[in-house]
C-alpha positions in Angstrom: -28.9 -7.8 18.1 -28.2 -7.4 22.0 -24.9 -7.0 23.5 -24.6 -9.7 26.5 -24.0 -6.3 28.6 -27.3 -5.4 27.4 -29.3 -8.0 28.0 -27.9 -8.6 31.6 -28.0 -4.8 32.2 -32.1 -5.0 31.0 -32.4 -8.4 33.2 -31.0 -6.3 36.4 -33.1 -3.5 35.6 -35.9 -5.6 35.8 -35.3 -7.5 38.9 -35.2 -4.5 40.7 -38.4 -2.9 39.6 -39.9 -6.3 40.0 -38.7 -7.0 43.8 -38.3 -3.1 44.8 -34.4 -3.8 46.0 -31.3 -2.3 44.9 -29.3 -5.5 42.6 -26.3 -6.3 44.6 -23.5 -7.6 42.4 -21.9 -10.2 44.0 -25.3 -12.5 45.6 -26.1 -15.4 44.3 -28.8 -14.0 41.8 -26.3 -12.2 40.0 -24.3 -15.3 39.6 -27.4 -16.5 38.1 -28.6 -13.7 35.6 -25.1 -14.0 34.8 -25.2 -17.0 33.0 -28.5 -16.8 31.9 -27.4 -13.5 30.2 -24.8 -15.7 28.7 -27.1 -18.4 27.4 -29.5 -15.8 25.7 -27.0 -14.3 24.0 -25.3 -17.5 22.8 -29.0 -18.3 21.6 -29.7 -15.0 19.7 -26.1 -15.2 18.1 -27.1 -18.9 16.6 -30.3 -17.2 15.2 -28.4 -14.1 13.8 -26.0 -16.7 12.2 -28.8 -19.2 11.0 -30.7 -16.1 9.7 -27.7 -15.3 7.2 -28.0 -19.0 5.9 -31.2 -18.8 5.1 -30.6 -16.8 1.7 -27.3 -17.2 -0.6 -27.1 -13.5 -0.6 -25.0 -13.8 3.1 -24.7 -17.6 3.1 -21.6 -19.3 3.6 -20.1 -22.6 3.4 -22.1 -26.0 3.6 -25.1 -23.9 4.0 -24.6 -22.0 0.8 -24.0 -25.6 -1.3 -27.4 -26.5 0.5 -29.1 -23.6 -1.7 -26.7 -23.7 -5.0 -28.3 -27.1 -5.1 -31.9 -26.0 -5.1 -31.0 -24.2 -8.3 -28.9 -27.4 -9.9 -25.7 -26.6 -8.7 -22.4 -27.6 -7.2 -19.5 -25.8 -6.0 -16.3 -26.2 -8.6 -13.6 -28.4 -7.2 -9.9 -26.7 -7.1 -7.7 -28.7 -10.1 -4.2 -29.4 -10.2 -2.4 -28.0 -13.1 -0.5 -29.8 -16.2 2.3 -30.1 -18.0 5.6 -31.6 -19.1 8.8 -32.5 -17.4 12.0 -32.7 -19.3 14.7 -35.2 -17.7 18.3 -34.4 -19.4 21.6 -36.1 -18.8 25.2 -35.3 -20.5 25.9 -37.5 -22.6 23.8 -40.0 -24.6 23.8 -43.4 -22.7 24.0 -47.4 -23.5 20.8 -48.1 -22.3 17.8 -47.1 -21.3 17.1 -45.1 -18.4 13.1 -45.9 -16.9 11.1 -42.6 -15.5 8.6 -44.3 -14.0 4.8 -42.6 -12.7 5.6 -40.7 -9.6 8.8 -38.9 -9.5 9.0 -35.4 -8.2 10.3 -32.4 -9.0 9.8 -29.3 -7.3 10.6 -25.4 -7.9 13.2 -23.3 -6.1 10.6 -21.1 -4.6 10.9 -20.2 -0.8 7.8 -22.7 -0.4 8.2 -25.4 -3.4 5.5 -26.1 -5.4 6.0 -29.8 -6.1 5.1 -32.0 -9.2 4.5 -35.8 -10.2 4.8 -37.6 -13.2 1.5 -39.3 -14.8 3.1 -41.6 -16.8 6.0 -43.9 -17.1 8.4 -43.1 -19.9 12.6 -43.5 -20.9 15.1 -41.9 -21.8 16.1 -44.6 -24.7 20.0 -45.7 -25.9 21.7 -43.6 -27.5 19.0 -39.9 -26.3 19.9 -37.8 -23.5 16.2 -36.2 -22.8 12.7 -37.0 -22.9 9.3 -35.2 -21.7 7.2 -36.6 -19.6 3.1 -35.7 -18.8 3.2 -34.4 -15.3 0.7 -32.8 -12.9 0.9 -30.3 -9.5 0.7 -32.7 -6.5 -1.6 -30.2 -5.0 -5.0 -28.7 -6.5 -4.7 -25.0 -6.9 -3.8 -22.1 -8.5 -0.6 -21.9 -7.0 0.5 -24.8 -9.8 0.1 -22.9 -12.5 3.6 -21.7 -13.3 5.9 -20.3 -15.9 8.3 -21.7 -18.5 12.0 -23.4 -16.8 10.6 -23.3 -13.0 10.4 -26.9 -12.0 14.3 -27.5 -11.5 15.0 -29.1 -8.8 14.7 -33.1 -8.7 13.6 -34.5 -5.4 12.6 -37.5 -6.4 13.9 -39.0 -10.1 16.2 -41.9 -10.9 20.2 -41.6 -10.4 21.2 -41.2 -13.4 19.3 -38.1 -14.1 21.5 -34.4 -14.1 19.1 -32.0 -14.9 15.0 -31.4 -15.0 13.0 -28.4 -16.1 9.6 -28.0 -17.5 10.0 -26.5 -21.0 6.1 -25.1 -21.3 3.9 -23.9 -18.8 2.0 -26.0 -16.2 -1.9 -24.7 -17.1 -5.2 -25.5 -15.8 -4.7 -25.1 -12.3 -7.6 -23.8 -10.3 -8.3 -22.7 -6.7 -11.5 -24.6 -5.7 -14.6 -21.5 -6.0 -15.2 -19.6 -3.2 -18.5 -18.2 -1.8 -18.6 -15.7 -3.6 -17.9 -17.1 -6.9 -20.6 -19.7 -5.9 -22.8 -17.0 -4.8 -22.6 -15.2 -8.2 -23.6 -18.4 -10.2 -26.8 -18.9 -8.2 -28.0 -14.7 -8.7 -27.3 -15.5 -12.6 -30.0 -18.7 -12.2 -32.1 -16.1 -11.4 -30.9 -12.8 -14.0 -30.3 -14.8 -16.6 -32.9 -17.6 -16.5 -32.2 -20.9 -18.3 -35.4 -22.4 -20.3 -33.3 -25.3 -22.3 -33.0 -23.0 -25.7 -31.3 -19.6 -24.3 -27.8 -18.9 -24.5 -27.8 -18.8 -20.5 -28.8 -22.9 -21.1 -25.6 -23.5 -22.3 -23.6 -21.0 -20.2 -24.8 -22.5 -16.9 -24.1 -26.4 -18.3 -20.5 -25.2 -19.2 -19.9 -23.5 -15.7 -21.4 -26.6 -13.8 -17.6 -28.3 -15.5 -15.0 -27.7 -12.8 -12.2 -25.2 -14.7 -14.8 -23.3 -16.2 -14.3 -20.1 -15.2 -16.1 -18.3 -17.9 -18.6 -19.2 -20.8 -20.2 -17.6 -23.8 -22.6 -19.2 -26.2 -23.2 -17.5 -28.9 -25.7 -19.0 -31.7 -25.6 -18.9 -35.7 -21.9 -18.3 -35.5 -21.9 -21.3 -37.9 -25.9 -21.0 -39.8 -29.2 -21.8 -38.0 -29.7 -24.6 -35.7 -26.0 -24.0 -34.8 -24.5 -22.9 -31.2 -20.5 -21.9 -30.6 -19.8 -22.3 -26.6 -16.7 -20.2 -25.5 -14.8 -21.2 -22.4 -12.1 -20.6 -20.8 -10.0 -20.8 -17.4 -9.9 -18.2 -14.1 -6.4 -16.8 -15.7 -5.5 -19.7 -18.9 -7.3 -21.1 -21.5 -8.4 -24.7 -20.6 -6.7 -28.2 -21.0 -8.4 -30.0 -23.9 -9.4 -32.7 -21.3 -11.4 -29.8 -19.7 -12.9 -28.9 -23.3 -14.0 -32.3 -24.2 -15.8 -32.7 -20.9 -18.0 -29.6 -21.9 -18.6 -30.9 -25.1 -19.6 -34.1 -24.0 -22.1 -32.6 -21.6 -23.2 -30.2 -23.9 -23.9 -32.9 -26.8 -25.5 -34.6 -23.8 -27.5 -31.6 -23.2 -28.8 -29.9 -25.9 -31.8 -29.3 -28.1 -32.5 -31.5 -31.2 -30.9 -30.7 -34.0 -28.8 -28.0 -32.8 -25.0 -28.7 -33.9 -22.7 -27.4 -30.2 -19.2 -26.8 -30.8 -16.8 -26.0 -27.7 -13.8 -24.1 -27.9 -11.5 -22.1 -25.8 -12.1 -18.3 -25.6 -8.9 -16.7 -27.5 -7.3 -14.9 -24.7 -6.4 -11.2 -25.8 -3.6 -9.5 -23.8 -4.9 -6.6 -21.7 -1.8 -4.1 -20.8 -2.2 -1.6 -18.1 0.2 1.8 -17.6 0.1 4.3 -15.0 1.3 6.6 -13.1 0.1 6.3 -9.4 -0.1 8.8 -6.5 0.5 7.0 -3.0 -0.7 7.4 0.3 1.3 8.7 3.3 2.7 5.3 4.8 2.8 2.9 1.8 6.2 2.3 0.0 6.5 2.4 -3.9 7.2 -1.3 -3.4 3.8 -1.7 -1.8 1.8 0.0 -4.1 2.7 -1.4 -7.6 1.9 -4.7 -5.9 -1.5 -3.7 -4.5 -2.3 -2.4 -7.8 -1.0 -5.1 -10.2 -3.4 -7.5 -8.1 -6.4 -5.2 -8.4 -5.7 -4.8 -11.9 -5.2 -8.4 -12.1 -8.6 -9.3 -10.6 -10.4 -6.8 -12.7 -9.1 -8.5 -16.4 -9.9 -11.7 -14.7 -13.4 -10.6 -14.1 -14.2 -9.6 -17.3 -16.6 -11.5 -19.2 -16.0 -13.4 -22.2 -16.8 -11.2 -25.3 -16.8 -8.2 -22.7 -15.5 -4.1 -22.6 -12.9 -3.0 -20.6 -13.5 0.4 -19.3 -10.9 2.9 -17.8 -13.4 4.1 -15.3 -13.7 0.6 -13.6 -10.5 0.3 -13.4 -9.9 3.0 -11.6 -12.7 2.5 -9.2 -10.7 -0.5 -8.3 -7.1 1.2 -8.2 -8.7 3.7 -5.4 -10.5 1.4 -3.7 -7.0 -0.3 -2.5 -6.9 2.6 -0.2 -3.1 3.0 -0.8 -3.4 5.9 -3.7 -4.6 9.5 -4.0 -5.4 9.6 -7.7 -3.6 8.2 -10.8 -2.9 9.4 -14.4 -3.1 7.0 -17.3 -0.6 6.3 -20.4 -1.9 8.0 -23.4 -2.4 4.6 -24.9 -5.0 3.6 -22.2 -8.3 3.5 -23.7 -11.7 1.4 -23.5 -11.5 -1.7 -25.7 -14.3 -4.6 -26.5 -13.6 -7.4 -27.5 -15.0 -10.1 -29.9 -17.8 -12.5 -28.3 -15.1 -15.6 -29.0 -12.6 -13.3 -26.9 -11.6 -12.6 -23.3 -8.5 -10.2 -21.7 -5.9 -11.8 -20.5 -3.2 -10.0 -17.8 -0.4 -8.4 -20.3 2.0 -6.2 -19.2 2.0 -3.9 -16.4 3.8 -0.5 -15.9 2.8 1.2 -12.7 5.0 4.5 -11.9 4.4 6.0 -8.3 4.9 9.4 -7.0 
């Protein structure tokens, strides 16, 4: 595409082989080409952009959801995570104290993550705890977080000393991006869907917003039989989430064909190295550039999928902040079972 210096430089070259006269810059016909320069190069940029919108390859935003819907889909919502708080006072009481729907409580992070009770529930006579359901007051990722976080009470009855969450908040999930989105609609076309293929079942399960990965693998359980393994961007699903796919899937599928849907087991993927960095990048900064790409690439493996060494290491370079790397001794390629995925374990990263 034309720069606007180019196409103004081309329009002056042409007015003076046209008229035979040397262009002077500051008449009134300059003014002129000026902003008709502008105007044609405003025009060709809206073509250039509506040209990328035209295929999902280099689509983006509304546009793309325009073109997953031609193939039968929707962009996955975010979700707010889930999970228990646990309300504690001293010493037992002589009456009850109500927790009603709505309290808060938040984390001590920099930037609290905050969260709300579903549910009204008491602390009864005589007890000096009780749990109660909870969820992330914002959809995201960011909600998903470890055991004894959610301590501080902004928002909870007087009587209450103490909160904490004494499981993990789960479930929570960033809503998909375009390239997620974009990946779904190239596999309606690899991996084509005729109503009796395991790719029929994979793209129903995916269309469930949570479902970050799905496996269906058939005669786990005898003919006529199909076992549908799901599973979250980075935790295994909420049985809510499970019992939607199931519901859609019974919904869904062929006659007589018995669909069960179950959480992938999540298998713990550990990763150790020893790093070399780049002039300019602290120690601190590269164990945290490469725990994320190592992150990412678990979290991209399929269900049922391999790990490999050699992809792994694509991704460690491609951060830019590393010469070359040595792996542990341990570090091998593994596969896993098709009712499997990896999981982020531990990681030891030393840098030189």
């Amino acid at each position: 595409m034309e720069t606007y210096d180019e196409i103004y430089g081309r329009m002056k070259n042409a007015y003076e082989r046209e008229t035979g006269d040397s262009f002077n810059e500051v008449s009134d016909i300059a003014i002129r080409l000026k902003v008709l320069a502008g105007e044609i190069f405003k025009l060709q940029t809206n073509l250039e952009w509506w040209k990328r919108q035209m295929f999902a390859v280099s689509a983006s935003g509304e546009c793309l959801d325009k073109l997953a819907s031609q193939r039968g889909i929707e962009r996955k919502k975010a979700m707010k995570s889930t999970g228990e708080i646990t309300f504690n006072i001293s010493q037992p009481c002589s009456h009850d104290i109500v927790i009603p729907k709505g309290c808060v409580v938040a984390t001590a992070d920099l930037v609290p993550i905050r969260f709300v009770t579903t549910e009204d529930e008491e602390i009864s006579a005589g007890n000096t705890l009780v749990s109660v359901y909870a969820e992330a007051e914002q959809a995201g990722s960011n909600g998903n977080i470890g055991l004894g976080c959610a301590v501080v009470p902004v928002s909870v009855p007087t009587e209450i000393e103490t909160v904490t969450n004494r499981e993990k908040f789960t479930g929570g999930c960033d809503a998909e991006t375009d390239d997620e989105l974009r990946k779904r609609i190239r596999d309606t076309y690899i991996n084509t869907s005729n109503g009796t293929n395991a790719a029929y079942y994979e793209q129903l399960a995916l269309t469930v917003d949570g479902v970050a990965k799905a496996s269906a693998v058939g005669k786990v359980r005898g003919v006529g039989t199909v076992n549908v393994y799901v599973t979250g961007a980075d935790a295994s699903l909420g049985t809510n989430v499970v019992a939607k796919v199931q519901s859609l899937l019974e919904k869904q599928r062929e006659l007589n064909v018995d669909v069960i849907v179950s959480n992938a087991q999540r298998t713990a993927c550990n990763m150790s190295v020893v790093a070399y960095a780049e002039d300019g990048y602290s120690s601190g900064e590269v164990k945290e550039l490469l725990k994320n790409a190592f992150a990412e690439y678990v979290n991209s493996i399929p269900i049922g999928g391999t790990f490999r060494l050699s992809e792994l290491g694509a991704r460690l370079i491609d951060t830019g902040c590393i010469t070359n790397y040595n792996w542990n001794t341990d570090m091998q390629d593994v596969t896993v079972a098709k009712s499997q995925c990896f999981t982020v374990g531990t990681v030891t990263i030393g840098v030189k």
